[in-house]
ROVOSE-781829 format. One record per residue (C-alpha): residue number from 1; residue in three letters; chain; x, y, z. Coordinates in Angstrom, 1 decimal, decimal comma, padded with zeros to 4 digits. Each point is the difference from the previous one (the first is absolute). Layout:
REM ROVOSE-781829
pt seq=NUM&type=ALA&mol=A&c1=X&c2=Y&c3=Z .
...
//
This chain:
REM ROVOSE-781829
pt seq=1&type=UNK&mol=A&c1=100,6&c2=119,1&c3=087,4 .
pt seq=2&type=UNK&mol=A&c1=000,3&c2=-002,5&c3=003,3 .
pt seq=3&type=UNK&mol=A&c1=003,0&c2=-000,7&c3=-000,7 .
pt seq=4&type=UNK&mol=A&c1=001,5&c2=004,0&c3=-000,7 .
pt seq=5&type=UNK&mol=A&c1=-001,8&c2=000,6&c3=003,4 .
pt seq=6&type=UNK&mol=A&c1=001,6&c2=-002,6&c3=001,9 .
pt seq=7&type=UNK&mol=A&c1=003,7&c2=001,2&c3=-001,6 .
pt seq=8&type=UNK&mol=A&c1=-001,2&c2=003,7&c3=001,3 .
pt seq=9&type=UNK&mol=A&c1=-001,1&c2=-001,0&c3=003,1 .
pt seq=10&type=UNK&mol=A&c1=003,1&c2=-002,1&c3=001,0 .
pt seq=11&type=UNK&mol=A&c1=002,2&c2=003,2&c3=-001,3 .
pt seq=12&type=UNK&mol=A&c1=-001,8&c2=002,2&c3=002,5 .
pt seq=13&type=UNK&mol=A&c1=000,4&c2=-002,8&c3=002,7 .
pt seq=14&type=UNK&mol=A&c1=003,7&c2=-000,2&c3=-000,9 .
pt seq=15&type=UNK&mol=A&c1=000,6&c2=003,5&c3=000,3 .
pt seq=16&type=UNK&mol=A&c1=-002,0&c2=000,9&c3=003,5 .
pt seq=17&type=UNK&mol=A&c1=001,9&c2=-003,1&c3=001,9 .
pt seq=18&type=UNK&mol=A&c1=003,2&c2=001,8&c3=-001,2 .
pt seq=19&type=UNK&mol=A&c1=-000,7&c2=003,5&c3=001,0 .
pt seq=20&type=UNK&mol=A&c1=-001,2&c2=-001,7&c3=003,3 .
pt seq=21&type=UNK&mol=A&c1=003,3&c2=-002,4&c3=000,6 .
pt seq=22&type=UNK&mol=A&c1=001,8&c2=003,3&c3=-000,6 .
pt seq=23&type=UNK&mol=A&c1=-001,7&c2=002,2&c3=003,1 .
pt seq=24&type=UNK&mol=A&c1=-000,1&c2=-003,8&c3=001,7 .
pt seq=25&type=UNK&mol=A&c1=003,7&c2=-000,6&c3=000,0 .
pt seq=26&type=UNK&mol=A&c1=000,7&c2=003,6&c3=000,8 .
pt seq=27&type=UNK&mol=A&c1=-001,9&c2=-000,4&c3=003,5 .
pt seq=28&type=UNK&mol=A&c1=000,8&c2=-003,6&c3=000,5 .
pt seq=29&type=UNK&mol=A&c1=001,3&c2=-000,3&c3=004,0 .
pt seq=30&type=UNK&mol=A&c1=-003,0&c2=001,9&c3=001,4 .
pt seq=31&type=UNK&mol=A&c1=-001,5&c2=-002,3&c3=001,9 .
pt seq=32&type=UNK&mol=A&c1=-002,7&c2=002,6&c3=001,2 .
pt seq=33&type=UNK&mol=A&c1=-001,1&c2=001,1&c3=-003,3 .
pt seq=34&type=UNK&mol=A&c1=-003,3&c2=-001,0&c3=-001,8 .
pt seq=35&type=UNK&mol=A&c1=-000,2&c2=-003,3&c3=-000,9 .
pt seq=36&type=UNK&mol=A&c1=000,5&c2=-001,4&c3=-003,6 .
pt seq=37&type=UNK&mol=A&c1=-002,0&c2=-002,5&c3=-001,1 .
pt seq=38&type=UNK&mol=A&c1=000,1&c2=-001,0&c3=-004,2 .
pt seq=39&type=UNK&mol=A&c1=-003,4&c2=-001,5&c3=-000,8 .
pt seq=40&type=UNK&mol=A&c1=001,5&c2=-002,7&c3=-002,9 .
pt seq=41&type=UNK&mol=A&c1=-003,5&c2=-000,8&c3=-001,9 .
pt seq=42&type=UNK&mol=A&c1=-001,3&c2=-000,2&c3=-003,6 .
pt seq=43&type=UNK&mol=A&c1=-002,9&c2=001,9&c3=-001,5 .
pt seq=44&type=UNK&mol=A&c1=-002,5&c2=-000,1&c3=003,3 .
pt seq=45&type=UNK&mol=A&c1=002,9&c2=002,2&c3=001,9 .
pt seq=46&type=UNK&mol=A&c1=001,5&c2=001,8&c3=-003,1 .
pt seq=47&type=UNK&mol=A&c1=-003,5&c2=001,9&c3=-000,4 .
pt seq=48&type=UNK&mol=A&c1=-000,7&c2=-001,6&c3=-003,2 .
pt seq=49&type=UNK&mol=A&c1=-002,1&c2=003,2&c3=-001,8 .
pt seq=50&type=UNK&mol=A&c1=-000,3&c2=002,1&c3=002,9 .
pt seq=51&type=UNK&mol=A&c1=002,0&c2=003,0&c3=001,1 .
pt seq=52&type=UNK&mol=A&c1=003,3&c2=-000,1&c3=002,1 .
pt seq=53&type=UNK&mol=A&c1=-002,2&c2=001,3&c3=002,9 .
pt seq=54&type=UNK&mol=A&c1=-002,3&c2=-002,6&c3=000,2 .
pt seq=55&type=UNK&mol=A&c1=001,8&c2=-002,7&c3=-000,4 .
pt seq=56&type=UNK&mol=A&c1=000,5&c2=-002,5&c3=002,8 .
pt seq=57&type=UNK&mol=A&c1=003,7&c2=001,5&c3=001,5 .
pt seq=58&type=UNK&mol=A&c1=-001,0&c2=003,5&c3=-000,1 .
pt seq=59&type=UNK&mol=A&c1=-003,4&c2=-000,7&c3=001,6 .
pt seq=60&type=UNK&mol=A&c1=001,7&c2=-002,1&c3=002,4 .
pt seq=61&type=UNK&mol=A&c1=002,4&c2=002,4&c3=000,7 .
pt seq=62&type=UNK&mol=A&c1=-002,5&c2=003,0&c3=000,5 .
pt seq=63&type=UNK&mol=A&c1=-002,0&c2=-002,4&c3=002,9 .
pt seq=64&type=UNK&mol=A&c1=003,0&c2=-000,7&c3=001,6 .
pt seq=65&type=UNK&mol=A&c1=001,3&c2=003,8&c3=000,2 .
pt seq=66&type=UNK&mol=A&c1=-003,8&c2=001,1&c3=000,8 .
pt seq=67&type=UNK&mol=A&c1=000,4&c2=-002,4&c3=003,1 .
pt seq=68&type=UNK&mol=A&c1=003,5&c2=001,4&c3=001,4 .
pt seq=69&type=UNK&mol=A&c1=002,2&c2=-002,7&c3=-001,4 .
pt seq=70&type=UNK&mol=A&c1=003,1&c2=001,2&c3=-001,5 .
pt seq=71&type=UNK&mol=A&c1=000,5&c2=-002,1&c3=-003,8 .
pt seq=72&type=UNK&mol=A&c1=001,2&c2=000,1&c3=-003,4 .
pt seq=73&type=UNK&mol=A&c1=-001,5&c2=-002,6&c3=-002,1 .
pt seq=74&type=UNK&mol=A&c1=001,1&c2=-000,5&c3=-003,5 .
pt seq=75&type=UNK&mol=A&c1=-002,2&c2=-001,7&c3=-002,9 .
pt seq=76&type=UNK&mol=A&c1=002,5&c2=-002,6&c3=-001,4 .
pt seq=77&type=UNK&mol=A&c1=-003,4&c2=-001,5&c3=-001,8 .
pt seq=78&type=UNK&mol=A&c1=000,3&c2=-000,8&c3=-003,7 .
pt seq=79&type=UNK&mol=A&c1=-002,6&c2=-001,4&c3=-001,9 .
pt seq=80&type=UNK&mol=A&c1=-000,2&c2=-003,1&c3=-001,7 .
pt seq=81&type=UNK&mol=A&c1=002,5&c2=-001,4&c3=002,4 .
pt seq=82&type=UNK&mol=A&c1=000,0&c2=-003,4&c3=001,1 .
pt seq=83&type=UNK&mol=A&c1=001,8&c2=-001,3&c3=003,2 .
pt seq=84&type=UNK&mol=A&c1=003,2&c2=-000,7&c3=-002,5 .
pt seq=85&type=UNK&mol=A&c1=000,2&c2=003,7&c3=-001,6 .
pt seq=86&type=UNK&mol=A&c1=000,0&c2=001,3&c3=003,5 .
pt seq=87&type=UNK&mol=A&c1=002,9&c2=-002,6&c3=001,4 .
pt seq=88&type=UNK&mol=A&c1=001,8&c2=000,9&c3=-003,2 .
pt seq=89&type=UNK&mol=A&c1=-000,5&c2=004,4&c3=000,8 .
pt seq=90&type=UNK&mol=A&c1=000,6&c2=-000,9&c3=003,5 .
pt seq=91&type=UNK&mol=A&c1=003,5&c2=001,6&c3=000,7 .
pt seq=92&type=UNK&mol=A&c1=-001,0&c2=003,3&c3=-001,3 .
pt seq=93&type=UNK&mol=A&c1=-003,7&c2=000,3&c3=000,5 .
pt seq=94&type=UNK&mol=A&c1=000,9&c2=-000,4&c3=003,9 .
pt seq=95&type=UNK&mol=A&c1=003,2&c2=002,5&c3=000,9 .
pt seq=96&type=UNK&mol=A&c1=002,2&c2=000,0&c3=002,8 .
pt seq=97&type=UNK&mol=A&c1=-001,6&c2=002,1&c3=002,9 .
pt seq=98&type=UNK&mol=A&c1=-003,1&c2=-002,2&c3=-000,9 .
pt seq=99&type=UNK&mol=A&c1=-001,7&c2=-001,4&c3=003,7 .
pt seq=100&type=UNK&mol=A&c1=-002,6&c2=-001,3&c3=-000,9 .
pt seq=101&type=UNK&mol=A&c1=-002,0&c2=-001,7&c3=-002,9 .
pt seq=102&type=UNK&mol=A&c1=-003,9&c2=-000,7&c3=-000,7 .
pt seq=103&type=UNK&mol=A&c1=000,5&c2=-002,5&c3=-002,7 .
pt seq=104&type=UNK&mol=A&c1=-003,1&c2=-000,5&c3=-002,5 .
pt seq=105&type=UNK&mol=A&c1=000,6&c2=-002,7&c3=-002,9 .
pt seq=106&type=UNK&mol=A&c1=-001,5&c2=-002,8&c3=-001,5 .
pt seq=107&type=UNK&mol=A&c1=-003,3&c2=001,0&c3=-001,2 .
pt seq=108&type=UNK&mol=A&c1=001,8&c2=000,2&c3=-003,5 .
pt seq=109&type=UNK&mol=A&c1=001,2&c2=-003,5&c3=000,6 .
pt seq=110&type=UNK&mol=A&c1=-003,4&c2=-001,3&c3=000,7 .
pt seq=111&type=UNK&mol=A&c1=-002,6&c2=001,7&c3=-002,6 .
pt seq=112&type=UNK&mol=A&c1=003,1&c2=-001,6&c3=-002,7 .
pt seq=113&type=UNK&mol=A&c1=-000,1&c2=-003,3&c3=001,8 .
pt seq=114&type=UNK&mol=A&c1=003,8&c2=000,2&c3=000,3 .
pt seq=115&type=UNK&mol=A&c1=001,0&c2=-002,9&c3=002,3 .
pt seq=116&type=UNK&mol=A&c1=-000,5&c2=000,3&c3=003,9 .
pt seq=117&type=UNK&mol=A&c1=003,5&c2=-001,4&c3=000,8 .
pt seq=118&type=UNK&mol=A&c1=001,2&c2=002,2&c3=-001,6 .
pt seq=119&type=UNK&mol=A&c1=-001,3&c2=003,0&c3=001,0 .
pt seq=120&type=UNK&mol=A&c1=000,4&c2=-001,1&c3=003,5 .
pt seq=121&type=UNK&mol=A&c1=004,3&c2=-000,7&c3=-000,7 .
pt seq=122&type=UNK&mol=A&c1=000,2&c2=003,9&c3=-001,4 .
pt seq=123&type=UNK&mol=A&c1=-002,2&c2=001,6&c3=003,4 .
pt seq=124&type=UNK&mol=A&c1=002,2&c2=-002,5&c3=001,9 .
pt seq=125&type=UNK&mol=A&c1=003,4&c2=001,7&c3=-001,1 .
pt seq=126&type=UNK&mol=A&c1=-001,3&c2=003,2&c3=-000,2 .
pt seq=127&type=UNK&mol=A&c1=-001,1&c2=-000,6&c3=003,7 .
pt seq=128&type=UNK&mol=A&c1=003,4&c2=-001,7&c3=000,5 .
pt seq=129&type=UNK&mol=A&c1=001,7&c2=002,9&c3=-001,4 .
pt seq=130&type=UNK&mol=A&c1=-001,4&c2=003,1&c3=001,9 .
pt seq=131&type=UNK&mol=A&c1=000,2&c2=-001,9&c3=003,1 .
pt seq=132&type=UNK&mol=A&c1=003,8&c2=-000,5&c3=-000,4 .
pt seq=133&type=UNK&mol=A&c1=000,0&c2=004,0&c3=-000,2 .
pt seq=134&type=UNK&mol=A&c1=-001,5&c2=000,2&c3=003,0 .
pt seq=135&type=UNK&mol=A&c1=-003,7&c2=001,3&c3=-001,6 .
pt seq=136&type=UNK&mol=A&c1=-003,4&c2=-000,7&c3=001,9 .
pt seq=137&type=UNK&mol=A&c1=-002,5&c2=-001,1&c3=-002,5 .
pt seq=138&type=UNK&mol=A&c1=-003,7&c2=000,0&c3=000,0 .
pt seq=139&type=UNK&mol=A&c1=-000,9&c2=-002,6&c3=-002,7 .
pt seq=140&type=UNK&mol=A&c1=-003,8&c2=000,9&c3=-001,6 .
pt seq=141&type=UNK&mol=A&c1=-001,5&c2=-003,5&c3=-001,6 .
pt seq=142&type=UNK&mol=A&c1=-002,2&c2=-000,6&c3=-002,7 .
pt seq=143&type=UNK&mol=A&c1=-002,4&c2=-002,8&c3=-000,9 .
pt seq=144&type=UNK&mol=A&c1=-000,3&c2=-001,4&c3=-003,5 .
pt seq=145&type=UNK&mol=A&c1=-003,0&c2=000,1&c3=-002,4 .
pt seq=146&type=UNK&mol=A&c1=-002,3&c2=-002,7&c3=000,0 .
pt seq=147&type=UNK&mol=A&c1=-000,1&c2=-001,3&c3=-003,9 .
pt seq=148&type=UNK&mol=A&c1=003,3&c2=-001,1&c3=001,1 .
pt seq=149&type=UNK&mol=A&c1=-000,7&c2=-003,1&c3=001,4 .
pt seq=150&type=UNK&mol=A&c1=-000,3&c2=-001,0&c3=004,3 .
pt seq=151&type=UNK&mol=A&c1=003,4&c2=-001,3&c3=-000,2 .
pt seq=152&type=UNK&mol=A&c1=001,5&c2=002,6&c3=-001,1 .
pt seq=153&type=UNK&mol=A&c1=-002,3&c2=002,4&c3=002,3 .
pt seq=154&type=UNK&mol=A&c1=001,4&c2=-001,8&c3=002,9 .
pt seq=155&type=UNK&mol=A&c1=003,8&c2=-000,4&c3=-000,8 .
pt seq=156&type=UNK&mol=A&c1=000,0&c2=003,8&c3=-000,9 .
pt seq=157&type=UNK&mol=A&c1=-001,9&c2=001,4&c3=002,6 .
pt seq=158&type=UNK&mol=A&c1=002,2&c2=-001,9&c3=003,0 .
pt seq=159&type=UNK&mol=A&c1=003,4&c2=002,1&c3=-001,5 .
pt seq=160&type=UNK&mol=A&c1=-000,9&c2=002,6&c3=002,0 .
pt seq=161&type=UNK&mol=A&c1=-000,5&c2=-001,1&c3=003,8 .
pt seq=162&type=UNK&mol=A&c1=002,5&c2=-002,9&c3=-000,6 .
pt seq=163&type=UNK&mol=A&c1=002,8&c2=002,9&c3=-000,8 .
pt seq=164&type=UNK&mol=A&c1=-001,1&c2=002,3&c3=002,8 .
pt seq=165&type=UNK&mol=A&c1=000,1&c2=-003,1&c3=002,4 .
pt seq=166&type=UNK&mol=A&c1=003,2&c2=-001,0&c3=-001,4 .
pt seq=167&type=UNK&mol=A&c1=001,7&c2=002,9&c3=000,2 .
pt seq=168&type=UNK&mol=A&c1=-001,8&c2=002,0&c3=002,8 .
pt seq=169&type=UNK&mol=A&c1=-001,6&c2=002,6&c3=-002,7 .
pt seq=170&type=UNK&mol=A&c1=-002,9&c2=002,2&c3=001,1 .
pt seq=171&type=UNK&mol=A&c1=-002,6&c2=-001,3&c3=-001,8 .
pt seq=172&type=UNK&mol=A&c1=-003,1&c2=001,7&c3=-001,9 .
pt seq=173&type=UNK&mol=A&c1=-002,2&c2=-003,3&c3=-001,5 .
pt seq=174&type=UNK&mol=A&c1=-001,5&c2=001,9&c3=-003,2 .
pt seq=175&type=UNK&mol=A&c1=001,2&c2=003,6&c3=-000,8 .
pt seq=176&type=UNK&mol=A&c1=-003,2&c2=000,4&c3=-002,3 .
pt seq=177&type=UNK&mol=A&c1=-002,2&c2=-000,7&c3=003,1 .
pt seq=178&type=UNK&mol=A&c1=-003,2&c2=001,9&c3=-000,2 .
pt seq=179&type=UNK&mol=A&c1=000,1&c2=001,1&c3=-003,2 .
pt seq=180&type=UNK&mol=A&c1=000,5&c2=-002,9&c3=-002,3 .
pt seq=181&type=UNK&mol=A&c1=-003,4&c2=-000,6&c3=-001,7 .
pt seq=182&type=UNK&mol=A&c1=-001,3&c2=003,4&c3=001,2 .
pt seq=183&type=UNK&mol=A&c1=-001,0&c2=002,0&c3=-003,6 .
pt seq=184&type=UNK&mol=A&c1=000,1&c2=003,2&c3=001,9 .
pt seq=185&type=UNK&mol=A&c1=003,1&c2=-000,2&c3=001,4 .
pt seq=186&type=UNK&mol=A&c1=002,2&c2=-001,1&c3=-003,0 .
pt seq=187&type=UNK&mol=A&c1=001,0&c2=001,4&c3=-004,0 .
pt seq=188&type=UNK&mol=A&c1=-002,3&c2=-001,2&c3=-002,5 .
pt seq=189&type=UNK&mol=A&c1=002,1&c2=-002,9&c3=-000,7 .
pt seq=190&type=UNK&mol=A&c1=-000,8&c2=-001,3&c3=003,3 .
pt seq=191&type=UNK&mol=A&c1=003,1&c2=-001,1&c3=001,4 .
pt seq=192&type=UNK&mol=A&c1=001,7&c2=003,2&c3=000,9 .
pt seq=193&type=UNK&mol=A&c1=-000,9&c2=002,0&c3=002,8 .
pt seq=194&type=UNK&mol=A&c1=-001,5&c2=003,7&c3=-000,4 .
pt seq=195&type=UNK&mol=A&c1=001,1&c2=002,5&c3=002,3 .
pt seq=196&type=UNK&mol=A&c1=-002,7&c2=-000,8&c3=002,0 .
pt seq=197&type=UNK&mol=A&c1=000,9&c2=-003,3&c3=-000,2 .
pt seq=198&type=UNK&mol=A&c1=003,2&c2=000,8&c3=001,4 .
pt seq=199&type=UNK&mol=A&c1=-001,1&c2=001,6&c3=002,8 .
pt seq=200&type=UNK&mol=A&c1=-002,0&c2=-003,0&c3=001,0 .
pt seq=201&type=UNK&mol=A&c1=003,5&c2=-002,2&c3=-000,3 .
pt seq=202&type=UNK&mol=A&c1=002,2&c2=002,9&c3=002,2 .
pt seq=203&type=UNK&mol=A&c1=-002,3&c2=000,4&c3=003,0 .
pt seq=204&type=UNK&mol=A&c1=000,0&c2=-004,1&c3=000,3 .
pt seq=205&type=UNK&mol=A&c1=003,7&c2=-000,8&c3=-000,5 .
pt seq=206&type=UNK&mol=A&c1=000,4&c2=003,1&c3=002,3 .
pt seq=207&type=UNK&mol=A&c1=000,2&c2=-002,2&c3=003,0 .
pt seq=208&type=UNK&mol=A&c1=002,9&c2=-002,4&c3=-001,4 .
pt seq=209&type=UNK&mol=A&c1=001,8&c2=002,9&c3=-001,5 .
pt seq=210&type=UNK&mol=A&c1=000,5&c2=002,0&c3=003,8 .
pt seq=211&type=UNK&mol=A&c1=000,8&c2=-003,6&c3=001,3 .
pt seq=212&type=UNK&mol=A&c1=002,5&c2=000,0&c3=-002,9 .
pt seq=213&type=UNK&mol=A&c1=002,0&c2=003,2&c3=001,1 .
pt seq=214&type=UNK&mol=A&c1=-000,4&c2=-001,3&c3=003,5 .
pt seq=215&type=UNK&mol=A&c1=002,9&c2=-002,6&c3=-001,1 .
pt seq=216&type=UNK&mol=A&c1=001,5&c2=002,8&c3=-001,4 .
pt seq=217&type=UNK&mol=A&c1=-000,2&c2=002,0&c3=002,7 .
pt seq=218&type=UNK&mol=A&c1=001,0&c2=-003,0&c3=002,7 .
pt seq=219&type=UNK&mol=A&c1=003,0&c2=-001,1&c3=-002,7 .
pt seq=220&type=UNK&mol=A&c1=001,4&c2=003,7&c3=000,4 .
pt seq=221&type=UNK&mol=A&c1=000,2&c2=000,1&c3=003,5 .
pt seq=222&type=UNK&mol=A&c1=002,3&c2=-003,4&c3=000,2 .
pt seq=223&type=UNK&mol=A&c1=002,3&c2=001,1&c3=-002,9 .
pt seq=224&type=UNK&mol=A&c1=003,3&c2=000,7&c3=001,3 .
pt seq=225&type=UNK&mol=A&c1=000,9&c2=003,1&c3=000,2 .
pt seq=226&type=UNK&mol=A&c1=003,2&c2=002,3&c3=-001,3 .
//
């Protein structure tokens, strides 16, 4: 049944970046349109069991607007994912027109133990990759279980601020902040965020997503123009 879920919910994922690289292209070259930001996750920005409204993007998305800011924010989350399914959907899960990205994985990587260097070689090219397209990114970290051992604790939990040092990322340390370990504010499985839950997450990152379309904003105004 997981596993039939997971196909449905990467079919849906599949088809919405589409119809959105479509109108994306079309207006490419308007530098004083909304901005677009992909938010490339697993299951804790997909909306794992919760409706398209209340899942991270579209909450996000509805703040934003509420507050004056002109956006578009597409859910490129898939669940299940770990840092290498998202380097190997990258291309398509972030189209042209794309300026910026709140990239989300490697909780996946951690509750399966996968190895850290790894993990941190696939956000590293994915990093690599939007930056060479000229994409801001907001990278959100996560911090790995306990059962797992201190030393893998430590060498997973540094990815994060050592890739936003490296490669002059926005940073938000733990996207789960306030809300992990909180019974009210998650599913009954007690990893995934309710709306509720959600809600919590928006109104913190808020502050490193307008900071985000600042770049944007600031990288608009030196393109050249004509």
């Amino acid at each position: 049944m997981q596993k039939h879920l997971g196909h449905m919910v990467r079919i849906v994922a599949i088809v919405n970046v589409l119809l959105m690289s479509v109108f994306w292209v079309s207006t490419t070259g308007a530098a004083s349109g909304p901005a677009r930001i992909v938010v490339l996750g697993d299951s804790l920005t997909a909306g794992y069991m919760l409706s398209e409204k209340d899942a991270f993007p579209a909450q996000l998305e509805r703040k934003l607007k509420a507050a004056g800011v002109a956006v578009e924010i597409v859910n490129a989350g898939v669940s299940g994912d770990t840092t290498a399914a998202g380097l190997a959907r990258l291309d398509w899960a972030v189209p042209d027109g794309t300026d910026a990205v709140i990239l989300e994985l490697g909780a996946n990587d951690a509750l399966r133990g996968l190895d850290p260097g790894k993990a941190r070689r696939n956000l590293a090219t994915i990093i690599s990759r939007l930056k060479s397209r000229n994409i801001e990114v907001l990278i959100a970290g996560m911090i790995a279980p306990g059962n797992l051992g201190e030393g893998y604790a430590n060498t997973f939990n540094a990815i994060y601020p050592d890739l936003a040092k490296e490669h002059d990322l926005l940073l938000y340390p733990f996207f789960l902040q306030g809300v992990a370990m909180r019974h009210n504010l998650n599913l009954g499985d007690g990893i995934h965020p309710n709306a509720k839950g959600v809600a919590v997450i928006v109104d913190a990152i808020l502050p490193k997503v307008e900071e985000l379309i600042a770049r944007v904003e600031a990288r608009r105004k030196q393109a050249p123009r004509g």
